[in-house]
C-alpha positions as CSV (number, residue, x, y, z in Angstrom):
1,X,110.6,101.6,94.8
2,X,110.9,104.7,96.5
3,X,109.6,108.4,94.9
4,X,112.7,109.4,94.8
5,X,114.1,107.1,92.5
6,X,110.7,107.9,90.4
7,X,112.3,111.4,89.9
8,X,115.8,110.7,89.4
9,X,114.4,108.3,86.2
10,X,112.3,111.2,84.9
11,X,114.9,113.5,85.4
12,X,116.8,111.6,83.4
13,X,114.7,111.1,81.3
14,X,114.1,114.2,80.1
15,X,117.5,115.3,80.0
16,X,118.1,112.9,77.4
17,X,114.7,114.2,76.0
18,X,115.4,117.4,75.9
19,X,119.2,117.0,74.4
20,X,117.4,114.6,71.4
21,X,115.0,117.3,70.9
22,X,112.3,114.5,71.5
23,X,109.9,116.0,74.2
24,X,106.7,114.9,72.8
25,X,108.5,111.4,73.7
26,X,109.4,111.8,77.6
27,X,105.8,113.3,77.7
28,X,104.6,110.1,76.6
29,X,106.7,108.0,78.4
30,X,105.6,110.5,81.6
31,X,102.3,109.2,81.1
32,X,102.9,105.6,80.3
33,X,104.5,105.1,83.8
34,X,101.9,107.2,86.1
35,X,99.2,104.3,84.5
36,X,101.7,102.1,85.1
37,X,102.3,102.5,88.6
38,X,98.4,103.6,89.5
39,X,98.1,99.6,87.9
40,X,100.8,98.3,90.7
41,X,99.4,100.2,93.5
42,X,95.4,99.0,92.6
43,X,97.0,95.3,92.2
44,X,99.0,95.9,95.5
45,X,95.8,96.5,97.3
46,X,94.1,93.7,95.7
47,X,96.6,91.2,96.5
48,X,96.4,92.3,100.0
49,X,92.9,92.6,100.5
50,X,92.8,88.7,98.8
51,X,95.3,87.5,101.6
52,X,93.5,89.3,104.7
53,X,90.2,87.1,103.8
């Protein structure tokens, strides 16, 4: 997925946020999928240090 679609989600994100008065929520949910994607990039590099061997 590219960056850009990364943005357009939490843009949208918090707008809904912001417009439900939960901001406490998109903050969490900010944080939820940076550890998220830091997991898909370390098991990315894994899988493709596993198939160079």
């Amino acid at each position: 997925m590219n960056n850009w679609l990364y943005i357009l989600y939490a843009l949208l994100i918090a707008l809904v946020s912001i417009i439900t008065g939960e901001i406490v929520t998109f903050v969490m949910l900010g944080l939820i999928l940076i550890s998220l994607q830091n997991i898909h990039r370390t098991l990315k590099e894994i899988l493709k240090v596993n198939k160079e061997k």
